[in-house]
C-alpha positions as CSV (number, residue, x, y, z in Angstrom):
1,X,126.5,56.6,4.0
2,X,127.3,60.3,6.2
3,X,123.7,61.5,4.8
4,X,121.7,58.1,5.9
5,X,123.8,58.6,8.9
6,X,122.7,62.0,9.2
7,X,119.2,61.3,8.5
8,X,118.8,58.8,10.6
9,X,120.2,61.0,13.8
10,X,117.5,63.9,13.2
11,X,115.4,61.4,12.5
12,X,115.9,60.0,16.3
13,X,116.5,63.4,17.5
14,X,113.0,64.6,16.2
15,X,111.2,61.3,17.7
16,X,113.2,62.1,21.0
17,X,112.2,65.4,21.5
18,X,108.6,64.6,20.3
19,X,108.3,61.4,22.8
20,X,109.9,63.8,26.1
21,X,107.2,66.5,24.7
22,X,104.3,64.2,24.8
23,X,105.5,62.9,28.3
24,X,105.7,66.6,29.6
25,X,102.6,67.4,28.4
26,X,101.1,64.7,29.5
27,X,101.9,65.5,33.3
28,X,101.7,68.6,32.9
29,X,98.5,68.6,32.2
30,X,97.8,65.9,35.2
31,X,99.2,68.6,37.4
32,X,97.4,71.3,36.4
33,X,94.1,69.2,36.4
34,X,95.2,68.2,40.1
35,X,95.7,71.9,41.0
36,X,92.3,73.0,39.9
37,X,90.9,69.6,42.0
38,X,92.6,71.0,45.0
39,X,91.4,74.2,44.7
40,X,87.7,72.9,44.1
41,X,88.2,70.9,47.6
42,X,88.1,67.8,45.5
43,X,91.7,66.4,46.7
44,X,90.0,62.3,47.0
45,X,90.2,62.0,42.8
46,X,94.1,62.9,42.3
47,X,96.2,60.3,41.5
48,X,98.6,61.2,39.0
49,X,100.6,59.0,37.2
50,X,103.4,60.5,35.5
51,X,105.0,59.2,32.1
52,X,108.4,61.0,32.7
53,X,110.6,60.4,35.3
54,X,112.3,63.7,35.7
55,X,111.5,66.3,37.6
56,X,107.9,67.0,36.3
57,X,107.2,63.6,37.0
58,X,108.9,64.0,41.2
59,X,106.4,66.7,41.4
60,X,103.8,64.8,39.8
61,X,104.0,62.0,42.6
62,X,104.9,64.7,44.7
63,X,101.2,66.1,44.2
64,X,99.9,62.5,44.6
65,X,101.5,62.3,48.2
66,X,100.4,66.2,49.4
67,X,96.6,64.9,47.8
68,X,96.8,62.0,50.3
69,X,98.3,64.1,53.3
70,X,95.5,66.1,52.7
71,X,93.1,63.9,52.6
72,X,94.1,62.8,56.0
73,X,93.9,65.9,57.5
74,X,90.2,66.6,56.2
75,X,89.4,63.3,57.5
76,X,90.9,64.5,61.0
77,X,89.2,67.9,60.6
78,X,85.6,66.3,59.9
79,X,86.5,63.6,62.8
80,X,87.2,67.1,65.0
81,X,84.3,69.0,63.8
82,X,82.2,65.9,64.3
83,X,83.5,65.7,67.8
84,X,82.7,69.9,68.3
85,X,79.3,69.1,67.5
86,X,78.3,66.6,69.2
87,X,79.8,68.3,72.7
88,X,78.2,71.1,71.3
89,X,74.9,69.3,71.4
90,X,75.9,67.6,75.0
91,X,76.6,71.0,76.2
92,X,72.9,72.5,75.0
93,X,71.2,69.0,76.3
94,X,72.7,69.9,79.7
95,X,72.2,73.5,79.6
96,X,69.1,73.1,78.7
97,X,68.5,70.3,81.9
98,X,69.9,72.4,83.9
99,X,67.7,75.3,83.0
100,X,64.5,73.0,82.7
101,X,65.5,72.4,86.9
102,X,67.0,75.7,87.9
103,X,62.8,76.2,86.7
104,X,61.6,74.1,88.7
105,X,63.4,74.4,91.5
106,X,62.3,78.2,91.1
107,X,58.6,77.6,90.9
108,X,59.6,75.4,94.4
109,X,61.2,78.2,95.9
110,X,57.7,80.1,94.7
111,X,55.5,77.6,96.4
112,X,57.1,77.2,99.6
113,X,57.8,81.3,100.2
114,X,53.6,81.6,99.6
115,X,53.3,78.6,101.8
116,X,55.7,80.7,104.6
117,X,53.3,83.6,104.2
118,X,50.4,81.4,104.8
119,X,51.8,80.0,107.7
120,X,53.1,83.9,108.9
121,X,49.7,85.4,108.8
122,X,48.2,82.4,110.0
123,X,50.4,82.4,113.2
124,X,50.1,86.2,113.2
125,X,46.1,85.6,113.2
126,X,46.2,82.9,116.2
127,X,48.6,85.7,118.1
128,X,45.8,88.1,118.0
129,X,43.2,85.4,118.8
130,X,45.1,84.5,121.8
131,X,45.6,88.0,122.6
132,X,42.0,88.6,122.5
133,X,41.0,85.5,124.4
134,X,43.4,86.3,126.8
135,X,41.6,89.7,127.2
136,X,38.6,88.0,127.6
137,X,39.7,85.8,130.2
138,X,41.3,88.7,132.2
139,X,37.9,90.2,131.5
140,X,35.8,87.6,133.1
141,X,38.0,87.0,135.7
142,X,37.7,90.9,137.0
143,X,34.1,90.5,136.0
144,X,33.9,87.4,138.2
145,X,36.0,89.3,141.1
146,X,33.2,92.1,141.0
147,X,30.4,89.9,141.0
148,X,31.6,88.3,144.0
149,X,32.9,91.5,146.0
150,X,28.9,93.2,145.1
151,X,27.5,89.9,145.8
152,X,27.5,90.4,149.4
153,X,26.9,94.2,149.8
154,X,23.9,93.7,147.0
155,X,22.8,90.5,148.9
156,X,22.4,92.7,152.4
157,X,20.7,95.9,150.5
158,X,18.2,93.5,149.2
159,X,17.7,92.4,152.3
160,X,17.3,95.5,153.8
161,X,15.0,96.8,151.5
162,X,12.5,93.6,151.8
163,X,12.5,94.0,155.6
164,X,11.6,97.5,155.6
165,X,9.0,97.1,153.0
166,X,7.6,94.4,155.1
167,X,8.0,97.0,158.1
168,X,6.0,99.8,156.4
169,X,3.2,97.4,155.7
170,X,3.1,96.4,158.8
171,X,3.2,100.1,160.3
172,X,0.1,100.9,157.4
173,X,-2.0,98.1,158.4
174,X,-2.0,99.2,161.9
175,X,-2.5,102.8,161.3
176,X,-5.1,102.2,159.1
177,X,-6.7,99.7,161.5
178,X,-6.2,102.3,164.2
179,X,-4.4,100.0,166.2
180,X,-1.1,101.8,166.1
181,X,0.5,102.5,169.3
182,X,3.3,104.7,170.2
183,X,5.8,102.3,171.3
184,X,5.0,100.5,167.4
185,X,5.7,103.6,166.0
186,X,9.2,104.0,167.6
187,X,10.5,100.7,167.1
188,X,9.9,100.9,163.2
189,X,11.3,104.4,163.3
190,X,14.3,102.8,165.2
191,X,14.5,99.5,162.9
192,X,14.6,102.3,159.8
193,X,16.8,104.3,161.0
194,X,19.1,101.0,161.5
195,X,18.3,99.8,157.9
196,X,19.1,103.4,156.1
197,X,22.4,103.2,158.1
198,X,23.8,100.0,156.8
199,X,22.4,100.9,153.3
200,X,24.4,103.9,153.1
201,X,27.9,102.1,154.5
């Protein structure tokens, strides 16, 4: 009865150990698979569960709740990168507006300066115009003045000269008519003598 007894207790004690050893194995080799999962980035497939509830088995769900945390923070991480690239693209759409009218505004800026010089050597152009008309004008008017301070002077020399040449022929006719008389003679020589005078004031 001791050796049934006996054989009986290693028989238990072998089946023991061999159940725990399958148990450890078995999530052992569930955290070793999760492991290489987290290390590929692939922490969405791990959800261990553990045969033994000792301490391999803790770390076991232990792995299970760090996969989820994980997960989580990814998720946060892809929501935050998502969010960096889309202000990222907001940021380019308005830089680039804001270039595209900082452009445009420039080729304004362009326009209206060659319009100013337009308008600057087109004033400058009517300056000298006026100038010049104003020249003429002060021109004409002097010219005007002269006119009329020679008209008179010219006016009285004209005259003068057509009275003596009318005088002359006169004195010819009668000289060669032989009816030129002394007294005829003198008053033509007087009337000249008048008509040199006033030509030479």
């Amino acid at each position: 009865g001791a050796t049934l007894l006996l054989l009986l207790l290693v028989a238990f004690t072998i089946f023991f150990v061999s159940n725990f050893s399958s148990r450890i194995r078995h999530d052992l080799s569930q955290i070793i698979q999760a492991a290489e999962q987290v290390a590929s980035g692939r922490t969405q497939q791990i959800s261990l569960t553990p045969r033994s509830r000792d301490e391999i088995g803790d770390l076991a769900l232990k792995f299970n709740w760090m996969a989820k945390r994980l997960n989580e923070v990814l998720k946060e991480r892809d929501v935050s990168d998502e969010k960096l690239r889309n202000a990222y693209a907001d940021m380019e759409n308005q830089v680039s507006l804001r270039t595209q009218e900082l452009f445009a505004l420039n080729q304004e800026l362009i326009a209206t300066n060659e319009q100013l010089q337009d308008t600057v050597a087109t004033l400058n152009m009517t300056q000298a115009n006026l100038v010049q008309a104003e020249k003429l004008a002060a021109l004409g008017t002097l010219v005007s003045g002269v006119a009329h301070e020679l008209n008179t002077p010219v006016g009285n020399c004209i005259t003068l000269a057509s009275h003596l040449k009318d005088s002359n022929a006169a004195l010819l006719l009668d000289y060669e008519k032989s009816t030129l008389t002394r007294s005829r003679l003198a008053n033509h020589l007087a009337d000249s003598s008048e008509a040199c005078i006033s030509l030479t004031l």
